[in-house]
Each structure stands twice: as structure tokens, then as C-alpha cells.
C-alpha positions as CSV (number, residue, x, y, z in Angstrom):
1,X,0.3,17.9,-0.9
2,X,-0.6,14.2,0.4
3,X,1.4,11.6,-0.9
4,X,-0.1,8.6,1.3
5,X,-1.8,6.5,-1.6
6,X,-3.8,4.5,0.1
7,X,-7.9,5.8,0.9
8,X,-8.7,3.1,3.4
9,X,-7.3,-0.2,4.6
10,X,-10.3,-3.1,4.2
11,X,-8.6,-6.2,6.3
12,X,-5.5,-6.9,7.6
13,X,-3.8,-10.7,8.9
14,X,-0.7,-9.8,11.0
15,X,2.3,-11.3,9.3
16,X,0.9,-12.2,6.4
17,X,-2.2,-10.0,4.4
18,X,-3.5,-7.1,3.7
19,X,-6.1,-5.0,1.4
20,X,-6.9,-1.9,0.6
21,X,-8.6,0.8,-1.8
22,X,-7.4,3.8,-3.4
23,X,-9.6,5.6,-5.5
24,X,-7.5,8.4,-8.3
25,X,-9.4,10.8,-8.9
26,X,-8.8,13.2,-11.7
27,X,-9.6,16.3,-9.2
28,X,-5.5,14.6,-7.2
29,X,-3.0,17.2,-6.7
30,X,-0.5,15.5,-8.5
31,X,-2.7,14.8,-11.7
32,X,-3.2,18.5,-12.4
33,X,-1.7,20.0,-15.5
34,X,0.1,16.9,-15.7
35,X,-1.1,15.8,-19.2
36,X,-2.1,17.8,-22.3
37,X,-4.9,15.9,-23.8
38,X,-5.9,12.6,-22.1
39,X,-4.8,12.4,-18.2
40,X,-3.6,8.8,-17.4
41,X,-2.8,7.6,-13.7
42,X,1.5,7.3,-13.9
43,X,2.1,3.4,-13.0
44,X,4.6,4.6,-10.4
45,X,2.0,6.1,-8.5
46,X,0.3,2.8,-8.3
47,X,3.1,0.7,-7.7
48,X,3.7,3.1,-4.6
49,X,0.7,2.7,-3.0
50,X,1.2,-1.4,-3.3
51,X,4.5,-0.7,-1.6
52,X,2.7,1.8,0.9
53,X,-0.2,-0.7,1.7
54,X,2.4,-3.8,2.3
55,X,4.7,-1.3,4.7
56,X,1.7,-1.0,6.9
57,X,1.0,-4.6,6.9
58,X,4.7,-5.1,8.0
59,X,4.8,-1.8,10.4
60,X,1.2,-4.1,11.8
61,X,2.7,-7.5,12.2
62,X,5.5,-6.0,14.7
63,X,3.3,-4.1,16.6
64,X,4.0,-0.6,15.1
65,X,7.4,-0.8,16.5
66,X,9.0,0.2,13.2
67,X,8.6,2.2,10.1
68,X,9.0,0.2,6.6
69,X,11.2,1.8,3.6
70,X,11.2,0.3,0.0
71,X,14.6,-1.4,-0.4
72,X,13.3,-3.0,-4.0
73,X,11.3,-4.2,-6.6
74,X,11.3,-6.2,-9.3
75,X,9.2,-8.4,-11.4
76,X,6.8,-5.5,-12.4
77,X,3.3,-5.2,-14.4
78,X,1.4,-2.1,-14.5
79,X,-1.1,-0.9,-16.4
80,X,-0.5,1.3,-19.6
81,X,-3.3,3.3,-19.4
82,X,-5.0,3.8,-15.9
83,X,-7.6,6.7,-16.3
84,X,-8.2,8.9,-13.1
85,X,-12.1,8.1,-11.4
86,X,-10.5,4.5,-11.5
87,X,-11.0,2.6,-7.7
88,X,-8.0,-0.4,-7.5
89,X,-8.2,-2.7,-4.7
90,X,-4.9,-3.9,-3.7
91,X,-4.1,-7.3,-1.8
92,X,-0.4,-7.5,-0.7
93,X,1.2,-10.3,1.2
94,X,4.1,-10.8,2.9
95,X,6.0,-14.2,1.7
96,X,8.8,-14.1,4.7
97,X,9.6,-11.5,7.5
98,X,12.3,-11.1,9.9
99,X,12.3,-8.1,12.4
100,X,14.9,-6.5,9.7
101,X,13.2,-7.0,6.8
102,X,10.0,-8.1,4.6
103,X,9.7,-9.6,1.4
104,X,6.2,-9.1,-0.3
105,X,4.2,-9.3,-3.2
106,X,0.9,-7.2,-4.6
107,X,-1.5,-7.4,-7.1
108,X,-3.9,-4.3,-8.0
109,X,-7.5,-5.1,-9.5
110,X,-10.5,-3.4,-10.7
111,X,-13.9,-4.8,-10.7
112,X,-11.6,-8.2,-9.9
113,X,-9.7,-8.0,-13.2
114,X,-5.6,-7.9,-12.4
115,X,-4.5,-4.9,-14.2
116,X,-0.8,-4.7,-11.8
117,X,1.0,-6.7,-9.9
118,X,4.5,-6.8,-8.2
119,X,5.9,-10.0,-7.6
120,X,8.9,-9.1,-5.5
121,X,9.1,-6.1,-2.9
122,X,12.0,-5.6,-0.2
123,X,10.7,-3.6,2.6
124,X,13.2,-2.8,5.0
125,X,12.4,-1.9,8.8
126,X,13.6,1.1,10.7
127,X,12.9,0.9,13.9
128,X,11.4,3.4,16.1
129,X,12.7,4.7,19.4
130,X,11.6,2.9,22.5
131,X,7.9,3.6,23.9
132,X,7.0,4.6,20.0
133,X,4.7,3.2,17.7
134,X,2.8,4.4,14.3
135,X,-0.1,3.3,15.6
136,X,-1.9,6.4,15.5
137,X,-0.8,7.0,12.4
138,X,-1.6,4.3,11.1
139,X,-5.3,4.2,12.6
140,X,-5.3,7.7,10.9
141,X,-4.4,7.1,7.3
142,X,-6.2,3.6,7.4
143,X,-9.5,5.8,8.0
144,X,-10.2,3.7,11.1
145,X,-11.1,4.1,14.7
146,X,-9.9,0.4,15.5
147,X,-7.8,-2.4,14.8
148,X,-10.6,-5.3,15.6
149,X,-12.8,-4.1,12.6
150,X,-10.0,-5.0,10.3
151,X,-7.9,-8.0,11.9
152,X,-8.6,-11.3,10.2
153,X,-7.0,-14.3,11.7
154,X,-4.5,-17.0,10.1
């Protein structure tokens, strides 16, 4: 089972945005035989792929050199009843960054109505070993072939 929650990465500014789409579709692994009667999206889900999105946004501003983990977040909205076949854009930006750390912020819309938002995120950064990147990886889960189609300047 996948548990990247991100479908595609739609523009990235080093250092300080990104967006994205994910798309939860009732036909997801982790939606099956989940509810009874009326299958909802769990909040968690969608706060994870805001967390996911802005770790690639900070893993991007240092060149790939590292790997972002959630450290914390607080200051959380999410929606009380997100249906499956629902497509959320997500815009996260990084407030302040140091080569340890990142502190961030989302907000998740639908048809450009805010239905979550996380106002503070701590993304700690693990550094890979020398001569490593995620680059490729994160080419491959972006659903990209390059980095110039994406890249917006400050």
C-alpha cells in the first residue's frame, strides 16, 4: 500500500512555496471497508499530505540534500466531512528555514473554498549521506520529468 498523499506537485519557489493536488478517491486502499454506511476521507490523511507536500518543498530548497520528518503541528482545521472523489489543492509555505529545521504553514481548498488549514508545522531535516539526494524520488512522486516545469521564482 502507497502512503505518499500527494498525486502531483503543480509549482514550487525554493525556500518558500509550494502546491499540489491530491485527488481521494473512494476506489484508495486505505478507504476500503473502512466505514459502514457513508465513507468520509479521515482529516488525518489530509493533514498528512499538507505535511508531505511542505517536506518536499523543504527537501527542494536544500537541494535534495535531506529528508524532512514531522516534528509538530498545531493550530489545526480540517474538514468534518471530506467525501472520497473530492480533488484538494494544497498551497504550503515555509515562514523560516534553517538547514536543521523548517517551520511551515498549509491550507487545503476545493474549487478555491478553504476547507483545512494548518497554521504551524515543524519539519525537521535529516540529512542524507554525502553524494545523496531525493531527487529522483522526488521527480518520481511529483509525477514529473523536470524541475524547470515547476520552479517559480521569488
Amino acid at each position: 500500500m502507497r502512503f505518499l498523499f500527494i498525486d502531483r506537485v503543480t509549482s514550487l519557489e525554493r525556500g518558500h512555496r509550494i502546491t499540489g493536488i491530491k485527488s481521494f478517491a473512494a476506489s484508495e486502499p486505505f478507504l476500503e471497508s473502512h466505514f459502514t454506511r457513508a465513507a468520509l476521507v479521515p482529516g488525518v490523511l489530509l493533514i498528512e499530505a499538507m505535511a508531505q507536500l511542505l517536506g518536499w518543498l523543504a527537501s527542494y530548497s536544500y537541494d535534495f540534500r535531506c529528508v524532512a520528518v514531522l516534528a509538530l503541528i498545531s493550530d489545526v482545521t480540517v474538514p468534518p466531512a471530506l467525501k472520497p472523489g473530492a480533488r484538494v489543492e494544497i498551497d504550503g509555505r515555509l515562514l523560516t528555514t534553517t538547514e536543521r529545521d523548517s517551520l511551515g504553514a498549509a491550507t487545503a481548498t476545493i474549487d478555491g473554498q478553504v476547507i483545512a488549514r494548518v497554521n504551524r508545522l515543524i519539519l525537521h531535516h535529516v540529512p542524507l549521506p554525502a553524494g545523496q539526494t531525493a531527487r529522483e524520488f522526488f521527480l518520481y512522486y511529483a509525477g514529473v520529468d523536470d524541475l524547470a516545469s515547476l520552479e517559480r521564482t521569488a
